[in-house]
Wavefront OBJ file of the C-alpha trace (Angstrom):
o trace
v 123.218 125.605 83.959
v 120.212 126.244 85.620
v 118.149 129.585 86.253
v 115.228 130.605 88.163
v 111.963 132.266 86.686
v 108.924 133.817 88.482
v 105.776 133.121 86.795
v 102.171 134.175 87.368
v 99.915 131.591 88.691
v 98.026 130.793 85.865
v 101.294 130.165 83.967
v 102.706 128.209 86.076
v 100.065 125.718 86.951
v 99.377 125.663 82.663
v 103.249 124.634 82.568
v 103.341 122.077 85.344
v 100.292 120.357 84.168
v 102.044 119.854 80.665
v 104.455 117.685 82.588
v 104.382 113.672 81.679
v 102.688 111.542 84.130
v 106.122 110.064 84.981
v 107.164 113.465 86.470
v 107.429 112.846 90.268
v 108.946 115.952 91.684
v 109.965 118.991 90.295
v 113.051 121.278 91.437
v 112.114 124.682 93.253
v 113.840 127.649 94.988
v 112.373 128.250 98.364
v 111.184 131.357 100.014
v 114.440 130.876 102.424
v 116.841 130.482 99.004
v 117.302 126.696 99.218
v 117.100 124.450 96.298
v 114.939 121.336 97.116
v 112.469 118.744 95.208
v 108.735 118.992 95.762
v 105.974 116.674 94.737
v 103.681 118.081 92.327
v 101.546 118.932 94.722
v 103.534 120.580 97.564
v 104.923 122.940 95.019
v 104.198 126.220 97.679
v 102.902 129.884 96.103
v 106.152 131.215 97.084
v 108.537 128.623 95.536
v 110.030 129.667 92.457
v 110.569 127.361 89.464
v 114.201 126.274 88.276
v 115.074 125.930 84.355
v 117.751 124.191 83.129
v 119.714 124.779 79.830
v 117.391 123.874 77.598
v 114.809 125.792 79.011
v 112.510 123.179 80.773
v 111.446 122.333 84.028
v 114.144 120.677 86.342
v 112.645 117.509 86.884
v 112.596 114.047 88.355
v 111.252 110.933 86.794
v 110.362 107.217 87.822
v 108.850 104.709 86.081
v 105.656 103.064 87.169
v 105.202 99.935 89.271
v 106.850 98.753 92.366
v 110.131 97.988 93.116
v 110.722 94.079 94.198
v 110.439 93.586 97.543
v 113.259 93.022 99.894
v 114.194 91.065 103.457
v 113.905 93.445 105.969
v 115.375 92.600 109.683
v 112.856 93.290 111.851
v 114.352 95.840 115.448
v 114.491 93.954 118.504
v 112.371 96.330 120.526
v 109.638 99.181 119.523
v 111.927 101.557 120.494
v 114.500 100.786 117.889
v 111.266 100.335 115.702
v 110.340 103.790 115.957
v 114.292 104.796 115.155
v 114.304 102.923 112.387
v 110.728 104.228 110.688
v 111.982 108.477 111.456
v 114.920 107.145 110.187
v 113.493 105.528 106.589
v 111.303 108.984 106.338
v 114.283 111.434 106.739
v 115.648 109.482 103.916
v 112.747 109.444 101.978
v 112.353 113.049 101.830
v 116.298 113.523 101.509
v 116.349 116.284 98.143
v 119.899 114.813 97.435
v 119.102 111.145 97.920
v 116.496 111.581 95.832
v 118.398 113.684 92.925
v 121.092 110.926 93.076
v 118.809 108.043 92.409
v 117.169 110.089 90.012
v 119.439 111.823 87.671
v 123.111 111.088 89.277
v 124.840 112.977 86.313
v 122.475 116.038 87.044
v 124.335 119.617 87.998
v 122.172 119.847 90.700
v 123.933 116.961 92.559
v 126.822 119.170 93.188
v 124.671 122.474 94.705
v 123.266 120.130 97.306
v 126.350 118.710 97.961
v 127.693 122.066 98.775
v 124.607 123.002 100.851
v 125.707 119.937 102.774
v 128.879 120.387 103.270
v 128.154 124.324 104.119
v 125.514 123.312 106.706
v 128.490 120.877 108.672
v 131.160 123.503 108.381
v 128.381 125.799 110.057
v 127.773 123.215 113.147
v 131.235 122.824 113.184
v 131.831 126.581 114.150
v 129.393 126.673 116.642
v 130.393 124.045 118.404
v 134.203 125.165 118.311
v 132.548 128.311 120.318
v 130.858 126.608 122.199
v 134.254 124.264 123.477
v 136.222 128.109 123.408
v 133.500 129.356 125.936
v 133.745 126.232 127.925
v 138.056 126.424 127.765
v 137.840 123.000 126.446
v 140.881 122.365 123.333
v 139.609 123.171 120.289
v 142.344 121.736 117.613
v 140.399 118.671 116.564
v 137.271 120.427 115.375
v 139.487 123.049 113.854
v 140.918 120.814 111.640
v 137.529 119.293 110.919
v 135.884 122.134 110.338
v 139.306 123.490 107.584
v 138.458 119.979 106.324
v 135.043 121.211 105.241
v 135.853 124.066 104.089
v 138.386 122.988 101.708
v 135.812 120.532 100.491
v 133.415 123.805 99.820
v 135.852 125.406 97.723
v 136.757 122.723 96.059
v 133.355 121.727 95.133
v 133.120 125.348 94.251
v 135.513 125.321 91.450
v 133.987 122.304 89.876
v 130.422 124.135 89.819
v 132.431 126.980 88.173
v 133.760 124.500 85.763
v 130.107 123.060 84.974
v 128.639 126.378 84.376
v 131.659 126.955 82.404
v 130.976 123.878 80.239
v 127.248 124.210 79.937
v 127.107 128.289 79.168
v 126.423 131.039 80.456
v 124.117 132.116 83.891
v 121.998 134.683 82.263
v 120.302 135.388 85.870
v 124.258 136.104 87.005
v 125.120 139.876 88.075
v 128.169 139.481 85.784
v 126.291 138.674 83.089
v 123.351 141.652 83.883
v 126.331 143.571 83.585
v 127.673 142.628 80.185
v 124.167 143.090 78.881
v 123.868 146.462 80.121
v 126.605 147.579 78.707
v 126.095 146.033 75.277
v 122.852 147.943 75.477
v 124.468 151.196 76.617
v 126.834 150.552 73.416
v 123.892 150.109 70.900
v 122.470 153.262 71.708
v 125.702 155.225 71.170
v 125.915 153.252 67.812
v 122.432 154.713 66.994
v 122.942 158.465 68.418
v 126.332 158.627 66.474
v 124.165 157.542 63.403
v 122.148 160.496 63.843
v 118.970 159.148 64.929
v 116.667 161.136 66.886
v 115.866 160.703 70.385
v 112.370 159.870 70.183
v 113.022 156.802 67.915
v 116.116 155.681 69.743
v 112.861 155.332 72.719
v 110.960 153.571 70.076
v 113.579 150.753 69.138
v 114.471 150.086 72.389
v 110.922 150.023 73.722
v 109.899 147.389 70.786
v 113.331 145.504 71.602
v 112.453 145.311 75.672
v 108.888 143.370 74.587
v 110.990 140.378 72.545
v 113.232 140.044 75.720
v 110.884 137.585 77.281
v 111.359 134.384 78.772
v 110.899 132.710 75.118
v 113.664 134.910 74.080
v 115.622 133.980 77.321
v 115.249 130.241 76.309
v 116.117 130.309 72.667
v 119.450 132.437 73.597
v 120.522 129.675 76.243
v 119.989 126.929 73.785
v 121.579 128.650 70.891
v 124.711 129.351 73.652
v 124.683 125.526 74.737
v 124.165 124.174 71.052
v 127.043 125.350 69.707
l 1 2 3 4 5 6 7 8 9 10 11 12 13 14 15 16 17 18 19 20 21 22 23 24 25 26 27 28 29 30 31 32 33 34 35 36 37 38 39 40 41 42 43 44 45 46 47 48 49 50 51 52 53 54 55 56 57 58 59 60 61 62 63 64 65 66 67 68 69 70 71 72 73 74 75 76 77 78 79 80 81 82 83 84 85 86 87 88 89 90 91 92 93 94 95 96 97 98 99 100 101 102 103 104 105 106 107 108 109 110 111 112 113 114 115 116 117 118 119 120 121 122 123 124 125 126 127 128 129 130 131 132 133 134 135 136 137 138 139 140 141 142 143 144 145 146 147 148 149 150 151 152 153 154 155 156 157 158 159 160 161 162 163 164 165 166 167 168 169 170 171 172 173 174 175 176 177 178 179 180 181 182 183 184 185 186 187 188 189 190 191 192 193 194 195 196 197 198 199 200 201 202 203 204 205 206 207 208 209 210 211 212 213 214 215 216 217 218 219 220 221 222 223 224 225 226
């Protein structure tokens, strides 16, 4: 499980440079919603910082030095040259190539896979428009496109399953929900008691200042311990 926290500046920059030196990218939500790995420092103002269970940074790691080098065929014109070298930096700044070779067991594998798969099943309705508008057949990319989307909700279930398994998404509206009402259920407990208005406010002001993010983190890892 993984959840998102906005922190002020000077936080933030205090917790990224506790990272280790080994610490090569570190997983963000952008200002458009999407999940992706920035270097340390292309981390953007408006990027938000993702947490996983145990309440650190979502990272990725590599160890020093340089891999060995390899036999590379060289193109057989500049043209396919210049194919080749956009095609080597696409993959280089790939987030799920780069989660994969990272941390293939990570849960964050599976969100970008679904991003993926969402994106194609996207093209593939356009472009079934576009063939409609034209009165070209259609069937093919139909079943192409119910092919993708099978593979989204498929892929959804086993998310549900690995949230399921790791705890539970304390940023979730369900969960929001269950607090509220557990909060809506102490204070009857306390009026029932007999306890006066004005320190009803009082408890639940002092219990609203330990609900910080430490707080946040110590519930999640005393949900994921066991």
């Amino acid at each position: 499980m993984t959840t998102k926290r906005k922190l002020t500046p000077m936080d933030r920059e205090a917790l990224l440079a506790e990272l280790s030196p080994d610490v090569t990218r570190v997983q963000v939500v952008d200002e458009q919603g999407k999940q992706r790995f920035r270097k340390r420092d292309e981390i953007a103002d408006s990027d938000t910082l993702v947490f996983g269970a145990s309440g650190d940074l979502v990272v990725m790691t590599g160890k020093p030095g340089r891999r060995p080098s390899k036999v590379e065929l060289q193109p057989i014109n500049e043209a396919v040259g210049e194919v080749m070298k956009q095609r080597r930096a696409v993959m280089n700044d790939d987030d799920l190539l780069e989660i994969v070779k990272a941390n293939p067991e990570s849960s964050a594998v599976l969100d970008f896979v679904m991003v993926g798969i969402a994106e194609e099943a996207a093209a593939l309705g356009f472009e079934r428009q576009e063939m409609e508008r034209r009165g070209q057949p259609t069937s093919q990319v139909s079943v192409r496109r119910i092919g993708a989307l099978k593979a989204i909700g498929d892929s959804w279930l086993k998310r549900k399953d690995q949230i399921a398994a790791q705890g539970v998404d304390m940023d979730s509206p369900a969960f929001k929900r269950l607090f509220t009402f557990i909060m809506e259920t102490f204070k009857d407990a306390l009026t029932s008691a007999g306890e006066r208005p004005e320190m009803i406010e009082t408890v639940f002001a002092g219990l609203s200042k330990k609900l910080d993010s430490d707080w946040q983190r110590e519930a999640v890892k005393r949900m994921t311990d066991g």
